[in-house]
C-alpha positions as CSV (number, residue, x, y, z in Angstrom):
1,X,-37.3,-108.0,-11.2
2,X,-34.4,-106.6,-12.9
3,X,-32.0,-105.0,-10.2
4,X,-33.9,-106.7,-7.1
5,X,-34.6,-103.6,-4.7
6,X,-37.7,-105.6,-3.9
7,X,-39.2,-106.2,-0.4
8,X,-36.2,-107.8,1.3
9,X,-37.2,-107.0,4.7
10,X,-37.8,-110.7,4.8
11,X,-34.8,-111.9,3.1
12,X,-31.5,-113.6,4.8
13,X,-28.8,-111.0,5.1
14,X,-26.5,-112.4,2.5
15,X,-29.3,-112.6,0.2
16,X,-30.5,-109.3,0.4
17,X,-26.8,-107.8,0.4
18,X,-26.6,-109.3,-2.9
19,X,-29.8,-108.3,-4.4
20,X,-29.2,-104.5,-3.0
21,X,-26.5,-103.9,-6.0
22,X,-26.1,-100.4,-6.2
23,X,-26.6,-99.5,-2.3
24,X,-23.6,-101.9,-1.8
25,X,-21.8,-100.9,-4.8
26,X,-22.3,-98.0,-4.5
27,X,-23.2,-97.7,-7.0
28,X,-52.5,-119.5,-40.0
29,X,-51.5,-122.1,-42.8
30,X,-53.0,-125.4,-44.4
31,X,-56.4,-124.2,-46.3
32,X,-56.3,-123.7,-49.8
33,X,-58.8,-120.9,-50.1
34,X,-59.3,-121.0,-53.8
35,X,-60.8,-124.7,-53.7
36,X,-63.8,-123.5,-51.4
37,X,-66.9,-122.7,-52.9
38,X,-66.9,-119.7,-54.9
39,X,-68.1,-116.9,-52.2
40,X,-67.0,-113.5,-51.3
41,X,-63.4,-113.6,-49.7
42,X,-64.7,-112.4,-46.5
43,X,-67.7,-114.8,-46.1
44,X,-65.0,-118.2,-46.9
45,X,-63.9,-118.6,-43.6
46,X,-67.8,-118.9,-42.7
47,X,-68.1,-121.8,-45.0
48,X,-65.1,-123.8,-43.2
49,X,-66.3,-126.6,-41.1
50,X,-65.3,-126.4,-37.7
51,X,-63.4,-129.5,-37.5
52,X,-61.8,-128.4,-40.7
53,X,-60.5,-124.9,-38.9
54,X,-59.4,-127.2,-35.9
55,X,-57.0,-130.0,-37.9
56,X,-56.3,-128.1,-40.7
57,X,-52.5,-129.5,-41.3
58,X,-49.8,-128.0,-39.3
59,X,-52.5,-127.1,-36.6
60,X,-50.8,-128.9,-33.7
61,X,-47.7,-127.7,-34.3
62,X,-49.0,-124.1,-34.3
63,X,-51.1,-125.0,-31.0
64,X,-47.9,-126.0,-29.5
65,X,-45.8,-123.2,-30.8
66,X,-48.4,-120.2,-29.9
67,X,-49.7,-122.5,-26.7
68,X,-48.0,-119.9,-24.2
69,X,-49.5,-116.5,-26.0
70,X,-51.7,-114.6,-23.5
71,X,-51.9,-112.8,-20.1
72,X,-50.5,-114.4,-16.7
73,X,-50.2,-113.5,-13.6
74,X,-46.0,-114.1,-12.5
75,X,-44.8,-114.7,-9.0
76,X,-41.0,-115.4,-8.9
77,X,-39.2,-117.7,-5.5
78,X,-35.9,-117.9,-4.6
79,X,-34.7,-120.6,-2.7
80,X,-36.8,-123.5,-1.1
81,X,-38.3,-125.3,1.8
82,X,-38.2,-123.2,4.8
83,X,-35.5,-120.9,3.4
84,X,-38.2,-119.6,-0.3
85,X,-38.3,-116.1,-1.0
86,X,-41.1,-114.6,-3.3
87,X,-38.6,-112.2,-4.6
88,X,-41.0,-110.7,-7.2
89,X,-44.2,-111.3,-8.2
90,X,-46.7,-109.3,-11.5
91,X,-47.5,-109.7,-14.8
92,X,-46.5,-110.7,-18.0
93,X,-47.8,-110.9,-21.8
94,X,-46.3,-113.2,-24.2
95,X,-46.8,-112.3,-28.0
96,X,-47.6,-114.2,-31.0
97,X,-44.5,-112.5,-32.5
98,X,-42.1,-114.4,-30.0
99,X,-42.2,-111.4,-27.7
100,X,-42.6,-110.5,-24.3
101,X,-43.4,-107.8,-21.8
102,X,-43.4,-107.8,-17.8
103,X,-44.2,-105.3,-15.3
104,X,-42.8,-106.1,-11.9
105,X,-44.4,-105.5,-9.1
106,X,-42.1,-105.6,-6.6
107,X,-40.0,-102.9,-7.8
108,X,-40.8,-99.1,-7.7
109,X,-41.4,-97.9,-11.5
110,X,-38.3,-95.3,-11.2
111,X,-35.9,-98.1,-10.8
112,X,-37.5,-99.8,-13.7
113,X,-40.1,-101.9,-13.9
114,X,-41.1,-102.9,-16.9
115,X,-38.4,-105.0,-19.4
116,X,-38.9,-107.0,-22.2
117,X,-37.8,-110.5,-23.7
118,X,-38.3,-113.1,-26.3
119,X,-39.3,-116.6,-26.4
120,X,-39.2,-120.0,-28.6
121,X,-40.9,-123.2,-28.0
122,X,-38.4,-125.5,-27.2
123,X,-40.8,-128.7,-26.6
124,X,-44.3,-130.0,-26.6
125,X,-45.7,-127.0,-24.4
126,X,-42.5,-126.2,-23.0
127,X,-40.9,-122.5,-23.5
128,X,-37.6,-120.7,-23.3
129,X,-37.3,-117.1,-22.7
130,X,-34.6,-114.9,-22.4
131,X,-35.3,-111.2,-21.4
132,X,-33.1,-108.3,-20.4
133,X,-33.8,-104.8,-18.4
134,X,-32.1,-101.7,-17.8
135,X,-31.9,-101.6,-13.8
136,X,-31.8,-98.1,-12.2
137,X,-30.4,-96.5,-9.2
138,X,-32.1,-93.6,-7.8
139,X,-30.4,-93.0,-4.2
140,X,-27.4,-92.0,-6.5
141,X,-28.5,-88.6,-7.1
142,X,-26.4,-85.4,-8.3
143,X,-27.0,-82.0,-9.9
144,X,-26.1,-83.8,-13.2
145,X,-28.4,-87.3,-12.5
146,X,-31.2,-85.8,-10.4
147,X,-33.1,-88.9,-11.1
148,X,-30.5,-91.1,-10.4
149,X,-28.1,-93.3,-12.2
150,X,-28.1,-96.5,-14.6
151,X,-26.6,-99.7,-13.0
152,X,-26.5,-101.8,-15.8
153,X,-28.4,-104.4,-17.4
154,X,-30.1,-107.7,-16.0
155,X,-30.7,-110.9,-17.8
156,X,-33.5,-112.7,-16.5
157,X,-34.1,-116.5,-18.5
158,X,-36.8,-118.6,-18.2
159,X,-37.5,-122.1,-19.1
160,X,-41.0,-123.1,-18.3
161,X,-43.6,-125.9,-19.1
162,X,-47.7,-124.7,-19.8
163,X,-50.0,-126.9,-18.3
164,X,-52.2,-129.3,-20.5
165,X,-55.1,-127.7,-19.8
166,X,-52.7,-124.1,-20.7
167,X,-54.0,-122.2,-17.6
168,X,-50.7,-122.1,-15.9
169,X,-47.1,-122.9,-15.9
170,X,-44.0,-123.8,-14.1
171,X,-40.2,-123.5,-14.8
172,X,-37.3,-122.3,-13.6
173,X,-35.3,-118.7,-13.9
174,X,-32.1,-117.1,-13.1
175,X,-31.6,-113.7,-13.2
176,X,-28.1,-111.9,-13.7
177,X,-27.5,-108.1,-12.8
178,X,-24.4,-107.1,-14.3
179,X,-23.1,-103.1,-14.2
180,X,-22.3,-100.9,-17.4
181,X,-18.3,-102.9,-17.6
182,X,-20.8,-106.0,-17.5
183,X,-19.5,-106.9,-14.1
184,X,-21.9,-109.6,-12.9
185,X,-23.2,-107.8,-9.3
186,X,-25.6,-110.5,-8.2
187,X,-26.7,-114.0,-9.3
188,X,-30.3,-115.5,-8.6
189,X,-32.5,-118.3,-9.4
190,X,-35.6,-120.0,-8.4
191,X,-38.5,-121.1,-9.7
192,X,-40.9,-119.3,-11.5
193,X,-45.3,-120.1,-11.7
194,X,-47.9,-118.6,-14.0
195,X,-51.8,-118.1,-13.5
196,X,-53.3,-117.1,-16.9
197,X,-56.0,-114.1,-16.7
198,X,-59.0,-114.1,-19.2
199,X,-61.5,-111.9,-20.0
200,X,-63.4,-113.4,-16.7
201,X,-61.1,-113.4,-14.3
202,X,-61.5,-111.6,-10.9
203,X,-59.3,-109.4,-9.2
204,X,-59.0,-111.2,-6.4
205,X,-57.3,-114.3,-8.2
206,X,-54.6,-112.0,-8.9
207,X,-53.9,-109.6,-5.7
């Protein structure tokens, strides 16, 4: 993700000439507790009927707007047809709080690869994000940037739909690389497809 120094061995030319930036640069609510029976505060949600904690009102709002919340495995595609790319593929966590973390695994951790967003429902199961990174060079080294240099940031923004069953989604994202004048370097977009991992799953549904 971010500045896309993924595996482009398999990209066309142009494409990967445009992804390689730097190089070619150069560069809760609803329940009234206090009408329950009169029990300890920390035994009352005990005495709340299961059905009761399920359509308390307001509940299917909040199961729409928290719907997305959990772990999933990410796998990004450029193009289509013959001509898709998986640019980028790893994982991401999106937060009860409207936030979001991803680690890419397609890029090497010293160019930066983790970045963080935030998200809003913006329909029934269906989720915007919008999520920026600080992209890295390191073949640019010097005395004075022994690690290398900063490109610039990267806006990555997602719109995707969670399944009805909420074990996967689908959507669409682009993903801008601008340099520190805010230069736009490279434009890309695709499609984007989530596997959610629970407690249960196996490695080998996510490798």
């Amino acid at each position: 993700m971010k500045r896309f120094s993924l595996k482009f061995a398999t990209l066309p030319a142009a494409l990967a000439a445009a992804l390689l930036f730097a190089p070619v640069t150069r560069a809760e609510c609803g329940i009234d507790l206090t009408r329950l029976p009169h029990t300890p505060l920390q035994s009352r949600a005990a005495v709340i009927a299961p059905q009761e904690r399920l359509n308390f009102p307001g509940q299917q709002a909040l199961e729409n707007d928290q719907a997305i919340v959990g772990f999933w495995h990410v796998k990004f595609v450029a193009g289509s047809g013959a001509s898709a790319v998986t640019i980028d593929a790893g994982y991401a966590q999106w937060h009860s709080d409207g936030t979001e973390i991803n680690n890419s695994g397609g890029r090497a951790p010293i160019t930066s690869s983790f970045c963080m967003g935030v998200w809003k429902p913006v329909g029934w199961h269906m989720y915007k994000l919008n999520h920026f990174a600080i992209s890295w060079d390191p073949t640019q080294v010097s005395t004075a940037n022994p690690n290398g240099v900063i490109v610039g940031p990267a806006q990555i923004q997602e719109q995707v739909t969670l399944s009805p069953e909420g074990s996967t989604f689908t959507g669409t994202f682009t993903i801008d690389q601008y340099d520190e004048s805010l230069n736009n370097l490279a434009h890309v977009e695709g499609t984007i497809t989530g596997t959610r991992i629970t407690p249960d799953t196996p490695a080998s549904s996510v490798f």
